[in-house]
C-alpha positions in Angstrom: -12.2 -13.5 9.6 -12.4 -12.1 13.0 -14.0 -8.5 13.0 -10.8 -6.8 14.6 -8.2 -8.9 12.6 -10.4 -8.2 9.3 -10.3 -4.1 10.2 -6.0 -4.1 11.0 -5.3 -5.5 7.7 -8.0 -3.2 6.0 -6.5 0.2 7.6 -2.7 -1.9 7.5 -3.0 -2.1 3.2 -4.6 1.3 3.3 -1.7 2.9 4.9 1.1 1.2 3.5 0.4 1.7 0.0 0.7 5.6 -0.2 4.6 4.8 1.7 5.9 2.2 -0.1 5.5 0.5 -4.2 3.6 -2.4 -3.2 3.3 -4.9 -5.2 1.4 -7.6 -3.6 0.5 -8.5 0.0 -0.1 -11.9 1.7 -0.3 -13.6 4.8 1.0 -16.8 6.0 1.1 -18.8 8.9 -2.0 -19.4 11.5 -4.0 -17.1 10.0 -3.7 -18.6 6.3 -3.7 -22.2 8.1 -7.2 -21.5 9.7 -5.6 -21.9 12.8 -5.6 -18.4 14.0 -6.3 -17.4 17.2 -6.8 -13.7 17.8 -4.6 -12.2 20.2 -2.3 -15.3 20.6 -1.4 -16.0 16.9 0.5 -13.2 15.1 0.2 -11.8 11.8 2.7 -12.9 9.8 2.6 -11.3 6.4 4.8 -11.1 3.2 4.8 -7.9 0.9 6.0 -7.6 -2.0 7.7 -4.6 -3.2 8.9 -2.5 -7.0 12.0 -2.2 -5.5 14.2 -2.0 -2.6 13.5 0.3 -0.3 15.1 4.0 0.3 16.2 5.3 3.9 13.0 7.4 3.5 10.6 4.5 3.2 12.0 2.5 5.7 11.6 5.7 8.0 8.2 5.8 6.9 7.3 2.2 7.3 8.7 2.7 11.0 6.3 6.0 11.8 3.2 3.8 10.1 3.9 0.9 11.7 4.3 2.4 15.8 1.1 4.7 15.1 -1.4 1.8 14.2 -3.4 2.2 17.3 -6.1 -0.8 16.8 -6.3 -4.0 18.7 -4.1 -6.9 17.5 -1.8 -4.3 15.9 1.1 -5.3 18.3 0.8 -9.0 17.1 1.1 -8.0 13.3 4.2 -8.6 11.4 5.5 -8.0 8.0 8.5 -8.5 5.9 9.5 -6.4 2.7 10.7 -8.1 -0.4 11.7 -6.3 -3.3 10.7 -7.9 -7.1 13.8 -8.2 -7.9 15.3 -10.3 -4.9 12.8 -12.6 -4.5 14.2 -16.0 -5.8 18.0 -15.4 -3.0 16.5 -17.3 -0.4 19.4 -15.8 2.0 18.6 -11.8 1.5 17.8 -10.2 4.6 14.9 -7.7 4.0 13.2 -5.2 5.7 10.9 -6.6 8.5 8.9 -5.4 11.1 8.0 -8.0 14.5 8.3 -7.7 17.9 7.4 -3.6 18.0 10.6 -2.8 16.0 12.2 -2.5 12.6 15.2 -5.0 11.5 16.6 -7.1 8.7 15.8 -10.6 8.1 15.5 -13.6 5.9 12.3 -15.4 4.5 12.6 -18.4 5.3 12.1 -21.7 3.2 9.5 -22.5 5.2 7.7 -19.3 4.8 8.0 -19.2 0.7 6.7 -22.9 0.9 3.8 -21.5 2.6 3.2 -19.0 0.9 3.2 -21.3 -2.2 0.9 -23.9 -0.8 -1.8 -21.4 1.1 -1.5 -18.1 1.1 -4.1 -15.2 2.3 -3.7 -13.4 -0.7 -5.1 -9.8 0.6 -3.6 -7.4 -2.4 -1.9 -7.8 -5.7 -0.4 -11.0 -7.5 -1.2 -14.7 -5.8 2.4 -16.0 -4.5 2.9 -18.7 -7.3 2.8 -16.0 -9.8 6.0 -13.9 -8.1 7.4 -16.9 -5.6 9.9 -19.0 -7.7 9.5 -22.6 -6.4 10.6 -24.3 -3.3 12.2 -27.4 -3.6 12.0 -30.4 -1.3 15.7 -30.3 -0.7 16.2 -26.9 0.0 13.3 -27.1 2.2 14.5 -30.3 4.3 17.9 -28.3 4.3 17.0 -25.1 5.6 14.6 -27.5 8.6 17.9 -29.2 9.5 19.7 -26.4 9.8 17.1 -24.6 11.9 17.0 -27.8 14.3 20.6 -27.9 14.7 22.4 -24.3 14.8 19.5 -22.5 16.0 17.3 -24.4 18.3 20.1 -27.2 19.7 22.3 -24.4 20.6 19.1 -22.7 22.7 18.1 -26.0 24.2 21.9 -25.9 25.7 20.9 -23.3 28.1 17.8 -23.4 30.7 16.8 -20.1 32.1 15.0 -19.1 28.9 12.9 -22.4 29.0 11.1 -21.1 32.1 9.4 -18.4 29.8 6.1 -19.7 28.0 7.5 -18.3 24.4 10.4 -20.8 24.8 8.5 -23.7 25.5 5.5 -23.1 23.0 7.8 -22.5 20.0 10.1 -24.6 21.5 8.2 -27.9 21.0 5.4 -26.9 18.0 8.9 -26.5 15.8 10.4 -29.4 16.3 7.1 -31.4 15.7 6.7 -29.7 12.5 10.7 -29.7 11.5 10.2 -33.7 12.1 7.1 -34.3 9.9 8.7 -32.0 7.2 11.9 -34.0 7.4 9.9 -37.4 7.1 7.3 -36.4 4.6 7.9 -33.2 2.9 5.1 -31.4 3.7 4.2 -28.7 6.1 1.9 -28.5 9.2 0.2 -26.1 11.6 0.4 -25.8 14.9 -3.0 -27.2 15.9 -1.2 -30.4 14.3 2.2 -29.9 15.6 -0.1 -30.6 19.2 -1.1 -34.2 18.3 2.2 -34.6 16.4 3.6 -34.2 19.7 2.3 -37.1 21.6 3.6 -39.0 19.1 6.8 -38.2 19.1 6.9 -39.1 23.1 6.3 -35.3 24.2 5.5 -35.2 28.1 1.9 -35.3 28.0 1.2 -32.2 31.0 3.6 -30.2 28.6 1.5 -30.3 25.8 -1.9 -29.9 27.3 -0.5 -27.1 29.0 0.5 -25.4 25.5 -2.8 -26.6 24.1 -4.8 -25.3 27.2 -3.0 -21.9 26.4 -3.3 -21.6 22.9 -7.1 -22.9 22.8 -8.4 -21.3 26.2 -9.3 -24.9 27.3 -9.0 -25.6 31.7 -5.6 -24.9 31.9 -3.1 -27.9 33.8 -1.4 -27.0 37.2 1.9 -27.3 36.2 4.7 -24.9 37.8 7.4 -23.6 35.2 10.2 -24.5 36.0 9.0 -28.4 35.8 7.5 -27.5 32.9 11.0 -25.8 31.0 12.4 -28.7 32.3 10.7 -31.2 30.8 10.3 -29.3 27.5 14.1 -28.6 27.1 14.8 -32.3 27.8 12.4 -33.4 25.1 13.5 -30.9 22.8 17.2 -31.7 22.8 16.0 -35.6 22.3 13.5 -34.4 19.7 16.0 -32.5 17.7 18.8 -35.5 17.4 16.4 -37.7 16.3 15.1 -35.6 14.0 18.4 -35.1 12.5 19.4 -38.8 12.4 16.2 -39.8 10.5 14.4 -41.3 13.2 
């Protein structure tokens, strides 16, 4: 593991543990894909707590989590799930990402990930705590995703000229569309290749590859480039949903 990454989620589990029950604590996405790439990829991790948390601990969780001064510690995020709640797929829990303290779902995707590779850095493994995620409700939860969520964004334009847009943009719908044909989950690396494919213009994805991997990066302006990845996207997403 990278020698920065490998010191925030040492001091991260040293400092939670003394504010909050924890039960277990895992990481999923790039870095439990092997795809990680330190400060691009975030730190998406899962932990599991006794029981759900007081007005105290969530205070406490907000102090620990704006006075980790290390590098990367802006990129790490972490949800808060309490034993109890963990097989409601549609519980919002406690979560920390983007610099600020909310309430959100975990996802089908993320508990199928967390079933199929977790980092397990603390406690239980997933499958032991994780009731199981079935191919229907994860094709469900991937079409619903596609169509209220990212159809509705790829209605609008001015927030397909930021990079964010784009880069999320297209990775999830390659990935939503091999889930939906195959049942099974890829990374992002993948969701590149996936992409060409699926008909993706070409300068769009070296551009997101170029970014992502720190390869010579394409002259491409961006509003061509949010234009061409919101076109795609829209097409992407129907097709998904139709089966095609």
């Amino acid at each position: 593991m990278h020698t920065a990454t490998d010191l925030l989620l040492t001091q991260f589990l040293a400092e939670v543990r003394p504010v909050v029950p924890l039960v277990a604590l895992w990481a999923h996405g790039s870095l439990a894909k092997g795809d990680y790439q330190p400060g691009r990829s975030d730190l998406d991790l899962i932990a599991v707590v006794e029981e759900p948390l007081t007005d105290a601990q969530r205070d406490g969780l907000e102090r620990l989590h704006q006075g980790i001064d290390l590098p990367l510690a802006e990129h790490l995020h972490c949800s808060y799930l309490p034993l109890g709640r963990l097989s409601d797929h549609g519980t919002e829990h406690v979560t920390w990402a983007m610099e600020e303290l909310f309430d959100r779902p975990v996802t089908a995707v993320t508990r199928r990930e967390l079933l199929t590779g977790a980092l397990e850095l603390y406690g239980e493994p997933p499958g032991e705590l994780i009731p199981p995620v079935s191919d229907r409700e994860l094709a469900e939860f991937v079409r619903g995703d596609l169509r209220d969520f990212w159809l509705v964004k790829a209605g609008g334009r001015k927030r397909w000229l930021q990079e964010v847009w784009v880069d999320l943009g297209m990775v999830t719908v390659a990935r939503a569309t091999v889930t939906l044909r195959e049942g099974r989950l890829i990374s992002k690396r993948e969701a590149l290749d996936v992409l060409g494919e699926l008909g993706a213009p070409a300068v769009v994805v070296e551009d997101i590859r170029s970014r992502r991997y720190g390869s010579r990066r394409p002259v491409l302006s961006r509003f061509r480039r949010g234009k061409l990845a919101r076109a795609f996207v829209r097409d992407a997403i129907k097709r998904a949903l139709d089966g095609r």
